[in-house]
N, C-alpha and C positions, 0 to 999 in steps of 0.2 A: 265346755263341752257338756249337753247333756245325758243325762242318765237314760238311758232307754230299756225296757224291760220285754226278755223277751220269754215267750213260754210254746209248753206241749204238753198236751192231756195225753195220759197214758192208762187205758182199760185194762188189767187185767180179769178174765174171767175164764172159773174152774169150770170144766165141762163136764160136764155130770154123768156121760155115756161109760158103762165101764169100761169099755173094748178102749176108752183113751187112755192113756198113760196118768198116773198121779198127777206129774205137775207140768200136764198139758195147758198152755195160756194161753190167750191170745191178747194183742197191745195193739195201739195204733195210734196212728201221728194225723192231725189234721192241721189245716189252714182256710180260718173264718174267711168269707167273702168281704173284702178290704169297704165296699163302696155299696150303700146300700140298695139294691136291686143288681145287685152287678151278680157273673158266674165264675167266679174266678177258685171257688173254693174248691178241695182237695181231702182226700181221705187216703190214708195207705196201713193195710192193716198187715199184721205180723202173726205168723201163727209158728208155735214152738212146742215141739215135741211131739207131732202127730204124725200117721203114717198117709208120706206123700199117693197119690196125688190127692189135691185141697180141690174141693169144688167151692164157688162164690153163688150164692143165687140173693140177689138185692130184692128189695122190697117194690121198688121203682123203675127195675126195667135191668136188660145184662148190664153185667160189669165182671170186673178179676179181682184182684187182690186189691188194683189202687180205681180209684175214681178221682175226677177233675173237671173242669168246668161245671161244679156244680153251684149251683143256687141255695140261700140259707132253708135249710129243714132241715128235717131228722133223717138218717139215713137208714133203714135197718137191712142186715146180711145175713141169711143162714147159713153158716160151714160148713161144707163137709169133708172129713177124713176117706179115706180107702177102703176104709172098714166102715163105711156106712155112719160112724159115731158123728154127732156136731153140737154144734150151740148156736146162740143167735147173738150177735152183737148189735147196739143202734146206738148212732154218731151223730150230733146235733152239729152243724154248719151253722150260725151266729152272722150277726151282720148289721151294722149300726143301726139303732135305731130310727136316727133320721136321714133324710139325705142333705148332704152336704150344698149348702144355697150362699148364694154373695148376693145383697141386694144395694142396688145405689141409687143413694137421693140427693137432691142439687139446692143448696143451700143461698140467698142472694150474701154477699161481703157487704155489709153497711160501709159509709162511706160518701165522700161529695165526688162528681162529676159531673163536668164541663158538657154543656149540649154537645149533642152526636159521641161522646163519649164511651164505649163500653164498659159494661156494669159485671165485676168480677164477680165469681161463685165459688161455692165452697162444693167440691164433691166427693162424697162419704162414701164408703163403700164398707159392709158389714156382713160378718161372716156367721153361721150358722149352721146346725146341724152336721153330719159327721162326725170326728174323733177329734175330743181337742187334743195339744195346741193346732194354731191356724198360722200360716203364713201367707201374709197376702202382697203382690208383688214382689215377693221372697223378704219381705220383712216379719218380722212374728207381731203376732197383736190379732184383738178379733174385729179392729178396724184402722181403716184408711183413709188419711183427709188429704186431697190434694186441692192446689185452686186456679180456677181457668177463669184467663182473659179474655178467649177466643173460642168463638165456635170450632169444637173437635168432637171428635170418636175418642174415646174415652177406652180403655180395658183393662178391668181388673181378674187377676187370676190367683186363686185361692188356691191354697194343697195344704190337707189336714193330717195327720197324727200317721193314717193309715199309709200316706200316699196318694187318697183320692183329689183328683184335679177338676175344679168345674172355673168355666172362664165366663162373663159375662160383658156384651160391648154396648155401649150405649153412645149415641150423640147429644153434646151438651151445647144448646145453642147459650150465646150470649149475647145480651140485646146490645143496645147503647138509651141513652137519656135524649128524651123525646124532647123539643120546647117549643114552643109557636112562635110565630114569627109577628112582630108588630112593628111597620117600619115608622121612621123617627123615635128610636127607642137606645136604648146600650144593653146589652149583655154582658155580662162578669161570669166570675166562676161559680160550677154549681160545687156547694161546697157540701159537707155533709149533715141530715139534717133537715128540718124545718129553719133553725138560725144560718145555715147556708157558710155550714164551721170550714175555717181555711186554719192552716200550717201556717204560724210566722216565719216559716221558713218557704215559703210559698212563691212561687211568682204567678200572678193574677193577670189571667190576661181579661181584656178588654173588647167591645165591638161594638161600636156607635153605629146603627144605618140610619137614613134619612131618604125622602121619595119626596120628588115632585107630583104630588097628589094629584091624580085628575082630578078628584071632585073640586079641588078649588083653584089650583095652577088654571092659565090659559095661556101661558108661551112658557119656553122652555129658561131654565135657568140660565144666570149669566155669571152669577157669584154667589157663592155658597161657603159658608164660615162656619166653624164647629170649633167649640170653647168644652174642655173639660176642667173643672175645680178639682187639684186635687186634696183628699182626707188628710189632716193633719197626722192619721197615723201610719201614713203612707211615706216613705222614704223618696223623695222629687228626684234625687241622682240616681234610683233604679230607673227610672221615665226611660225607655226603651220602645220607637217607632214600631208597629208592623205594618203590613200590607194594608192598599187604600182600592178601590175601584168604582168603577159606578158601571150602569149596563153590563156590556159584556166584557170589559174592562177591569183588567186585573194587575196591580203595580207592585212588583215585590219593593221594599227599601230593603237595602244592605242592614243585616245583623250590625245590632250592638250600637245605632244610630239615636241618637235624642234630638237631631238636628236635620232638614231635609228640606231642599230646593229641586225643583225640577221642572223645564218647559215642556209640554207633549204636546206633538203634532195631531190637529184631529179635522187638520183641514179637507181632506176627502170625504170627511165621514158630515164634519158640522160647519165646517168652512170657519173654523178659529183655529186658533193656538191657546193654550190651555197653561196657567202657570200656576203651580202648586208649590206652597211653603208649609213646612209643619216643622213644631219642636214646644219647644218647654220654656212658659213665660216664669224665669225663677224668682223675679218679684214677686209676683202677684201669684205664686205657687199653681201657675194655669196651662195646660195643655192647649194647642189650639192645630186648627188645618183650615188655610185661607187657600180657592177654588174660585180663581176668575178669566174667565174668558176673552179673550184678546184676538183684534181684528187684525188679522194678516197685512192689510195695505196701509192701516194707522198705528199699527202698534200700542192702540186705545182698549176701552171695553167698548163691542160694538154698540152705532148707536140704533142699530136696525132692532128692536124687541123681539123679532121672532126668530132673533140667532143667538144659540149658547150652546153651552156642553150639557147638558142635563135637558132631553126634551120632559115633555107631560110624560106623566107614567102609562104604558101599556102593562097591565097588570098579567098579560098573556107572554109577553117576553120579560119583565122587567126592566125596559131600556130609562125607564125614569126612576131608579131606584140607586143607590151608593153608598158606600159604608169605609168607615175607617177602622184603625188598630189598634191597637198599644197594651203593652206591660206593664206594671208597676211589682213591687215588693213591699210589705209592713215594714213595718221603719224597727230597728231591731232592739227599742226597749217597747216593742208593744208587749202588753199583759194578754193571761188571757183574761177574756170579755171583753176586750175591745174591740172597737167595731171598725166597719170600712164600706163607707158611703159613696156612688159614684154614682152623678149624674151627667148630662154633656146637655149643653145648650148649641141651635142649630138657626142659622140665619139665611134666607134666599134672599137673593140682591138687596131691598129696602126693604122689605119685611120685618113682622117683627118676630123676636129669638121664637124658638117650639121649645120649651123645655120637655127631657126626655124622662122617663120612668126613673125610680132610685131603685139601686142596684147595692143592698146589704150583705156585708158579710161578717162573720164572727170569728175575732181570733183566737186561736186553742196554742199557746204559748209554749206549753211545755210537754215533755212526753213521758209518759207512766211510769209509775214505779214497782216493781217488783221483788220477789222474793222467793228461792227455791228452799225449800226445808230440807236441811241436813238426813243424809243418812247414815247408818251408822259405819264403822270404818272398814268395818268387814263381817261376812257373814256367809252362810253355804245354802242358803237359798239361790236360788240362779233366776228368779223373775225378781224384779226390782219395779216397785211402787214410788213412782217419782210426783210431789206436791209444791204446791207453791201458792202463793198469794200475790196479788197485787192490783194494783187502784192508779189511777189517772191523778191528774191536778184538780185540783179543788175548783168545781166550775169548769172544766174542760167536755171536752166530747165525748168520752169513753172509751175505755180500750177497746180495739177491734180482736187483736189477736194475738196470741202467744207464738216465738221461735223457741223449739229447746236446743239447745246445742251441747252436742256430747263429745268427749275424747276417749280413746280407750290403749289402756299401756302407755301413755304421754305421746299419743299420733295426736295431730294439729286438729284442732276443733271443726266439725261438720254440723249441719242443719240438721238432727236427724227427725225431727216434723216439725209442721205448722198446725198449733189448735184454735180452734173459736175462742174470745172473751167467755163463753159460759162453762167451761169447762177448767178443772185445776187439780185435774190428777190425770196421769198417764201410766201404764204399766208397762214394762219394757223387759222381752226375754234376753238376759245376759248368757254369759257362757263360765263354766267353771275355769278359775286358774286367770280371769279376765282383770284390769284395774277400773275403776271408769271415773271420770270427772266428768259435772253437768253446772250449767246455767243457764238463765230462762231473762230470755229479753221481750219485753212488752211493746206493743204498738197500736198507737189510740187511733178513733174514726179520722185523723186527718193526714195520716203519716207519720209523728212525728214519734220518733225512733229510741227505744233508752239506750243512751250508749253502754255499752257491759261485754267485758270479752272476759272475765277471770272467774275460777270456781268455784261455785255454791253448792256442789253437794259432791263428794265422791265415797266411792265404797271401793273394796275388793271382794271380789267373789272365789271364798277358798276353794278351790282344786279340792277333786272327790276321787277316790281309788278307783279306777274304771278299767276294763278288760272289753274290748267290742273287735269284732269279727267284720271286718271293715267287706269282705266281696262275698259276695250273691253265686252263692253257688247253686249249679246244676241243681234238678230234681233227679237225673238220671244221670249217669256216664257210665264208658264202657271200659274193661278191664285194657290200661298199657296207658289211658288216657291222663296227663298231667294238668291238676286243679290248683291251683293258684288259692292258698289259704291268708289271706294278709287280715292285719291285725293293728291296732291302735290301743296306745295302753296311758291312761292317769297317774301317775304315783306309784307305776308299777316299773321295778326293774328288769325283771324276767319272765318267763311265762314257762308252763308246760302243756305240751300241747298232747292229745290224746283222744284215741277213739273204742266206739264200741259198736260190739255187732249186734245185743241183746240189749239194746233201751238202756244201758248204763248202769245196768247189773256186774258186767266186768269189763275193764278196760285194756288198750295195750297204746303204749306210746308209740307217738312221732319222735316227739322233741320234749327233752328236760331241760328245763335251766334255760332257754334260749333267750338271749338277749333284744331286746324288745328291736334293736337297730334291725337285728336282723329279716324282720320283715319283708317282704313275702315268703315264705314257704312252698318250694315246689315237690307236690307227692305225685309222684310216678303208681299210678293203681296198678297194684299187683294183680296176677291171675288167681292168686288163692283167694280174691274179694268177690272171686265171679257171684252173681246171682244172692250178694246179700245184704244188705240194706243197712248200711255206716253213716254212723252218728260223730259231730267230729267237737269235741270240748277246749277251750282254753280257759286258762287259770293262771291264777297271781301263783308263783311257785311257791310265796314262803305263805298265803291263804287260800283256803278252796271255796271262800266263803264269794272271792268274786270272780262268776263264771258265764263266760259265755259261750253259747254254743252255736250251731248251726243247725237247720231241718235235716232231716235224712236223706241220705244220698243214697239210691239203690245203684249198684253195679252188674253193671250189665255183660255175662260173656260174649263173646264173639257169634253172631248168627253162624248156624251151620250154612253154607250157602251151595249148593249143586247145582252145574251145569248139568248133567246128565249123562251116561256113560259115552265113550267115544263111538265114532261109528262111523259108515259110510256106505256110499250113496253114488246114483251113479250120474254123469254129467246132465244137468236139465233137468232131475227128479227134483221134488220138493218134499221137504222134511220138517216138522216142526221142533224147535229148541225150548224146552221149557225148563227156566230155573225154578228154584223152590230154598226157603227155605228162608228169604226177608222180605222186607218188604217194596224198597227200590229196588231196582238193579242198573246195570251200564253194562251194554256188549260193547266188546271191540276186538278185531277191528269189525266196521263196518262193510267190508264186503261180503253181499248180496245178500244183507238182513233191511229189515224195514226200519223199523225205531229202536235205537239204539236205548230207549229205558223200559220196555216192554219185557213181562215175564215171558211172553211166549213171541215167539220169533219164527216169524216164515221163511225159509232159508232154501233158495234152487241153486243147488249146486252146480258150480263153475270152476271152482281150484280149492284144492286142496288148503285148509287152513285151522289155523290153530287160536280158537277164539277163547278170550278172556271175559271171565263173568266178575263184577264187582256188586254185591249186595250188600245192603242197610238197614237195618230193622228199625224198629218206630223209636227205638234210643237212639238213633247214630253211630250206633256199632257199625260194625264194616270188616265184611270177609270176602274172600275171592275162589274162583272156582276157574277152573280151565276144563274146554272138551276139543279133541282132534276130532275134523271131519276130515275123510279121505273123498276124495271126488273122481272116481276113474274115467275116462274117457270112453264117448261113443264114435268107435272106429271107424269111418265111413270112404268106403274106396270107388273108385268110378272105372267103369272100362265101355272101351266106346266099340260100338259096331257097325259096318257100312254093309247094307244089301241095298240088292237091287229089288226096283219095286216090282211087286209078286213071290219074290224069295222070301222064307222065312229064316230062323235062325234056333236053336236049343237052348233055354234058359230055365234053370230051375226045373227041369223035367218037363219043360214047353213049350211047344214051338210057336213062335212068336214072329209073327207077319206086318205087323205095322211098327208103324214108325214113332219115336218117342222115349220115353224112361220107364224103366220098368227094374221097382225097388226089391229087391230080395235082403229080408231081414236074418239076420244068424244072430246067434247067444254067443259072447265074449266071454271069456274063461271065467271074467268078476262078473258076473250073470245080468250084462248090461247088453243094449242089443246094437246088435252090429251091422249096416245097412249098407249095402254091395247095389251102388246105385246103374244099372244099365241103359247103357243110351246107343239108342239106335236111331240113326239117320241112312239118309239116302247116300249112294256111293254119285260123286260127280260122272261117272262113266260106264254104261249098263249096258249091255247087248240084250236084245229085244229080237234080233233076227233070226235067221235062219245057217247054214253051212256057206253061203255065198253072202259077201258084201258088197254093195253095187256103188260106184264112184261116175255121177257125171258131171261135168262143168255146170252146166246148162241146167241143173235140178232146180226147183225154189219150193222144194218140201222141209217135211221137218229136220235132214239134213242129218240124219242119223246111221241111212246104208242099209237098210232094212228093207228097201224096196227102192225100184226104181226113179217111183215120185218120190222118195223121201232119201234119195240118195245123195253119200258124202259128195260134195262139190269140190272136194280137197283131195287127192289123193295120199296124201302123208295124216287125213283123221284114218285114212282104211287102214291102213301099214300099223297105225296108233291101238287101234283096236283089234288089230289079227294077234297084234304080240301080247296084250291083254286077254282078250277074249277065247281060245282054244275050240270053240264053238265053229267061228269063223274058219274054213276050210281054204278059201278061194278070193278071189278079190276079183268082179269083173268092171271093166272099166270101159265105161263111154265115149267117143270120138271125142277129141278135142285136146288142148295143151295144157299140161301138166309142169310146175316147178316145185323144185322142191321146197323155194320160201316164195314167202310173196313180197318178203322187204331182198335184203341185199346181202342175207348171210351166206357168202360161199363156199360155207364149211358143214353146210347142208345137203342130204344127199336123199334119195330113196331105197331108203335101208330096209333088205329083206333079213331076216334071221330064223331062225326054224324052220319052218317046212312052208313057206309063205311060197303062195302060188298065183301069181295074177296076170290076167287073161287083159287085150285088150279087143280093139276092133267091132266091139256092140253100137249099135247105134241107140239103145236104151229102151227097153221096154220088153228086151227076149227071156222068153220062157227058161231055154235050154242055150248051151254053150254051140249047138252045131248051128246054129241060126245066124251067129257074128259072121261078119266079111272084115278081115284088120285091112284088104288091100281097100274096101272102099270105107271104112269106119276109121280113122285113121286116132291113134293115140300118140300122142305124142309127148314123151318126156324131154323136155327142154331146159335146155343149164341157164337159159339166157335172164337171169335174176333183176337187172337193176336197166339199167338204160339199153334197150334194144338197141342192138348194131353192135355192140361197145361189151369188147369181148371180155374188157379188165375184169369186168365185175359179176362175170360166170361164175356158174360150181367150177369148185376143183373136181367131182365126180359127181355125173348126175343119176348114177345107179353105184350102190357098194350092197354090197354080197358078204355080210360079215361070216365068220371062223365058226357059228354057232349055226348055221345053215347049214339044215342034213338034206335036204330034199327040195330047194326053192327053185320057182318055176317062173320065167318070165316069157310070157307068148302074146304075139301079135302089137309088137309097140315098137316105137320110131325113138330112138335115144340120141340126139343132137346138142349140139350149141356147149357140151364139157370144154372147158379152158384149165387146165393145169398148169397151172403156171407158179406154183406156190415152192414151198421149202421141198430142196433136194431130196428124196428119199419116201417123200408124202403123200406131198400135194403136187408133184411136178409129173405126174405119170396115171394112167388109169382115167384119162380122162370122160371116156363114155359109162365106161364099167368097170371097177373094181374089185375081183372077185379074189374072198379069201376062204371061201367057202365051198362045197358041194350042191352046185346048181344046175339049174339045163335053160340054155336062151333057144328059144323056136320062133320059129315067123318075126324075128326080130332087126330092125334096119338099125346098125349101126351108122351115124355121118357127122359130118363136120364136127367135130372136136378136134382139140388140141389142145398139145402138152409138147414144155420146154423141156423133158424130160423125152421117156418112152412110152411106148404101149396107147397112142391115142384114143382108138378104141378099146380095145380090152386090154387090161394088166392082170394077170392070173399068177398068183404067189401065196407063194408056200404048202408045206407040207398036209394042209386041211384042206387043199384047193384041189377038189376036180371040175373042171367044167367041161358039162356041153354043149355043144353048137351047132343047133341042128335047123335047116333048112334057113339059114340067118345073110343077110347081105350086109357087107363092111364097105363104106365107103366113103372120098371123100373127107378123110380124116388125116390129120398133119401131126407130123411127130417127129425129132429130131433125131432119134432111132425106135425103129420098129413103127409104123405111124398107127397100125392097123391092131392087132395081135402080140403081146411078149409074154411069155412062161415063164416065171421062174421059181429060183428057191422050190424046186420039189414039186410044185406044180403038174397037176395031168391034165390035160387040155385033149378035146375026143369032138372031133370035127364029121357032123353026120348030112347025108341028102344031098340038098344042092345048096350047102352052103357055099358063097362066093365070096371074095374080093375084088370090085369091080374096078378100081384106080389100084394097082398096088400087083404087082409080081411076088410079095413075100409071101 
């Protein structure tokens, strides 16, 4: 573990004003900006013994007690006390000199490779400026070697001392090894070098091509032979076929083969068959590949010369071009410096051989030797300088590159880098309390590997007495809030934990003695902390010599936070809510507010509610406030009115003649206003006339009664309107027949009541009442309701005279066609007229009616009943008793003129 060191500058300065107290100070806590150009830096200054309130005025623009995101400079503040007294203080922010940079460079891996082969790199990545130490891909060291095969993106990411992070991405192409092509030629391996160094542990491949040359071919091949000799430092039983082709032809042989027959059909293409033998002549230590063409119908070589497997070459396709395979391995007591020669001799049908280029290689036997230099067995440094030496075989290729491989506490050995041959020292940050075991394995330009798995150097790194304050606490919290104090300790049993409110002038404990297991520590911040700025110390109990602390932690009390007094408002007004007192807030609930995190709130009153304020000031404090809103109602009542048009009506002190709404506002006791909505329409039934209502059949006016052209065509609208109307005097009625329904109800009658007086006998159009003739204008009241003839479906009475008739007059009309024929007592009697009222019948023809009952013409009863009868003819009427007249129940019946009964003796 390392030692990390952590610090705070603290100013004290006396204040020279005398109105201050003697030992008025002021201190203050900063933190350098970590990263150079960065804002991250912080000032909090403390002022003790002065009388509140403190004013700040900066050098650089407002600020308070603390400042933050600042930039490295000097910062200076004048102070001021209540009493006018101050000083000045000025705080230098710091900030690495350099900025922290990773740069990467691409190094080629020396080394042999095979044409088309990728050519490996080395890439470095180095770290600078910033804070040391460096960790680069979370390892420490101020560099990093890794090595690519392959074209990639590359990223290394550096973090220095401070924490500062910078990352850098790069693409690393890697090529491969170029070689020209020269056909009738062999190819070997490229090995590394100008001597073209191979591993005796090697397997070497091979590729012989061969081409039917245009320039001197003129028919296409027929037989084609290729001899390889091979090196006597070549091992013949590794002899191992590969793939053969020629044009676009391409023939894998099965792995692991040194022997190989095969016929191929090529009769589509060249019109032969094609028989290929290959393998290993182990007399004569000789390679060979015999390619002869054979005629399908002879099973000969053809004898036509311009048929074969191999035409002339077109150097645009290569169809005259073909190559063969093979492996070999060094024979396993080669030395190194020995060599490995390969050529291949190449024969077309009678021709003679092409010998092919020589194909050199050098062998590098053995592989490097090494050596890691001891360390000592233990030691309380924690970086470890790890060295070593080592050298190749005498005459080999040179070493490429070093592996280190470390263990740490006896865990199983890891790769922990790869370095260049030019380098032979590495540094490596350990950790206190750690074991380490290392050894260092070499390997030369050709691969060849030192074996080596046991340790050459180990050390232990003694363990150091440490105390560290492992969590990041707040710059601010607010009083009740619980921080989390955890701690990691070296060599230490117990700790004491302990804080102060004055910079470490006086202390008061958490925890004594506390056993380091016990780890973390939860402090519940008290309300006595409000508003002051706690420093938190740990210590070795039985030393105070190793201490760690944490930055200041100011405490913050609870924001005052106010909704605003309660109050209220009336339905539909609108009110503004304005909190005060932090700097979030949160209404709820949300009805009939706009944004629920808004200081000020537009609020129209709809219901009554009880809304909750939650506020937060710029620490994360958090206090709550509530306000009742009352919301009373605006009472609204409606009353409806009917006139007739031209009437008006009294509203509000007004009289009021049209038709419509008309609002009258009043003040409600909660001094909300209260609106008496008046609605006046037209009444469906209006008299417009005069004392006389006119009824003719035969009218086609507006059918109102009002006049003769615009007279009722119904006799039961006039009767409708006299009982309504009081206006209406009289009722005169025009010749012609009158029912009382027009469907089939015969429980329909023409009902006079009050003082209803109606005249018939007009012929329509008279001035005055003496003008009518009833003997030639004839009216006529007719029961006869549904089917003419068909007497079932008459009134039961086609005249009643009800109980509430003080004066009703019926003159000059014909009352016929009543059928009573209904319930006993009812409807079985009174079938012309039913009078229970005080009437007078004049000029009136009673006839045919009838009733299963009595009284066919008249029924007069009861105690309210007088009628008269005055110049009136009865006739023709049928009744079971009485047909004509019957009186009863109390009835006065008063018979004047020349009333008769013309059929009838009673």
């Amino acid at each position: 573990m390392k030692n990390l060191t952590r610090y705070s500058i603290y100013l004290v300065v006396m204040l020279s004003c005398l109105c201050f107290q003697s030992n008025a100070q002021i201190s203050y806590n900063k933190k350098d900006v970590k990263c150079r150009g960065g804002e991250d830096g912080f000032i909090e200054l403390n002022i003790d013994n002065v009388t509140p309130p403190v004013m700040y005025a900066w050098s650089d623009g407002p600020g308070g007690r603390t400042r933050s995101n600042l930039s490295a400079g000097t910062y200076t503040c004048s102070v001021t006390d209540a009493t006018d007294c101050g000083s000045t203080v000025s705080v230098t922010i710091t900030e690495p000199q350099k900025v922290l940079k990773v740069t990467i460079r691409v190094e080629p891996v020396s080394g042999k490779y095979a044409c088309g082969e990728n050519i490996p790199v080395w890439v470095i990545a180095e770290a600078s400026g910033g804070t040391h130490p460096y960790k680069i891909n979370g390892a420490p060291g101020v560099s990093k070697t890794i090595k690519i095969s392959h074209s990639q993106w590359v990223t290394f990411n550096v973090k220095d001392k401070n924490g500062c992070v910078v990352s850098k991405k790069r693409v690393v192409l890697v090529g491969s090894r170029f070689c020209p092509k020269d056909p009738n030629d062999i190819l070997g391996p490229a090995g590394y070098g100008d001597e073209e160094w191979v591993s005796k542990n090697d397997t070497l491949n091979y590729t012989v091509r061969f081409e039917n040359d245009a320039t001197f071919a003129t028919a296409p091949a027929q037989r084609v032979f290729v001899t390889h000799q091979l090196d006597n430092n070549i091992n013949p039983y590794s002899f191992r076929l590969g793939s053969f082709g020629f044009g676009d032809h391409i023939f894998d042989v099965p792995p692991g083969m040194s022997i190989y027959q095969k016929r191929i059909d090529l009769t589509s293409e060249h019109n032969v068959f094609l028989d290929v033998v290959a393998g290993l002549d182990v007399v004569n230590n000789q390679a060979f590949w015999s390619f002869i063409a054979i005629d399908p119908l002879t099973g000969l070589q053809p004898t036509d010369p311009l048929v074969g497997f191999l035409p002339v070459n077109d150097t645009l396709t290569g169809s005259g071009e073909g190559f063969v395979s093979f492996s070999i391995r060094p024979d396993a007591t080669s030395q190194t410096g020995d060599t490995v020669v390969a050529r291949a001799d190449i024969i077309f049908d009678g021709n003679e051989a092409i010998a092919t280029n020589v194909w050199t290689n050098l062998i590098d036997a053995l592989p490097p030797t090494t050596m890691m230099d001891t360390l000592p067995p233990q030691g309380t440094a924690d970086t470890l300088l790890l060295s070593w030496s080592g050298s190749d075989d005498s005459g080999g290729s040179g070493i490429r590159e070093f592996e280190i491989y470390m263990s740490r506490d006896s865990a199983p050995f890891i790769n922990l880098i790869t370095i260049p041959s030019d380098t032979f020292m590495y540094l490596y940050q350990g950790d206190y309390g750690a074991d380490y075991q290392f050894y260092i394995v070499g390997i030369d330009n050709t691969g060849n590997r030192e074996s080596k798995s046991s340790t050459e150097a180990s050390t232990y790194i003694l363990p150091q007495k440490d105390v560290r304050i492992n969590s990041t606490l707040p710059d601010y919290a607010c009083m009740g809030d619980t921080i989390m104090i955890d701690w990691s300790t070296v060599l230490v049993d117990s700790v004491n934990i302990v804080f102060s409110l004055d910079s470490g002038v006086t202390f008061q404990s958490l925890a004594i003695g506390t056993d380091t297991t016990q780890s973390p520590l939860l402090w519940v911040l008290p309300d006595t902390l409000s508003d002051q700025s706690v420093r938190i110390w740990i210590t070795d109990s039985d030393s105070i010599s190793i201490v760690d602390s944490t930055m200041f932690i100011q405490v913050k009390g609870f924001p005052i936070v106010n909704a605003g007094p309660d109050t209220s408002l009336c339905k539909g007004d609108l009110i503004y809510l304005i909190a005060s007192g932090a700097n979030d807030y949160i209404w709820s609930p949300q009805i009939g507010l706009n944004l629920e995190t808004k200081a000020i709130q537009g609020l129209t009153g709809d219901s009554t509610t009880m809304y909750n304020l939650a506020g937060t000031d710029v620490f994360g404090c958090q206090n709550t406030d509530s306000i009742h809103i009352t919301v009373f109602p605006l009472p609204r009542d409606t009353v409806l009115h009917e006139i007739c048009l031209g009437d008006s009506i009294l509203i509000d002190g007004n009289w009021i003649d049209t038709l419509g709404e008309v609002e009258v506002i009043e003040m409600s006791l909660q001094g909300c206003d209260s609106t008496i909505v008046h609605i006046i329409s037209e009444k469906d039934t209006c008299w417009y006339g005069g004392a006389v209502a006119y009824v003719d059949s035969a009218a086609t006016g507006a059918n109102d009664g009002t006049t003769w052209v615009d007279a009722f065509d119904d006799l039961q609208d006039a009767l409708t309107y006299a009982r309504i109307f009081s206006e209406i005097e009289e009722i005169w009625v025009a010749d012609g027949t009158y029912t009382p329904d027009t469907a089939s109800n015969r429980s329909l009658s023409f009902t006079l009541q009050d003082s209803m007086t109606v005249y018939g006998g007009f012929a329509g159009g008279e001035a005055n009442i003496g003008e009518r003739d009833p003997l030639v204008n004839i009216v006529q009241l007719n029961g006869d309701l549904g089917v003419q003839g068909d007497s079932t479906d008459n009134a039961f009475h086609v005249v009643n005279v009800l109980s509430t008739c003080s004066d009703c007059v019926l003159d000059g009309v014909v009352i016929t066609m009543g059928y009573a024929n209904g319930s006993a007592g009812v409807d079985d009697r009174g079938a012309g007229i039913l009078v229970e009222g005080k009437a007078t019948l004049r000029n009136v023809i009673i006839e045919h009616n009838s009733t299963t009952g009595s009284g066919a013409a008249v029924f007069n009863t009861g105690n309210q009943a007088v009628l008269v009868v005055d110049d009136c003819i009865l006739r023709l009427n049928t009744s079971l008793i009485g047909q004509n007249v019957i009186n009863v129940n109390g009835a006065v019946l008063k018979v004047r003129n020349s009333t008769r009964v013309e059929d009838d003796d009673d």
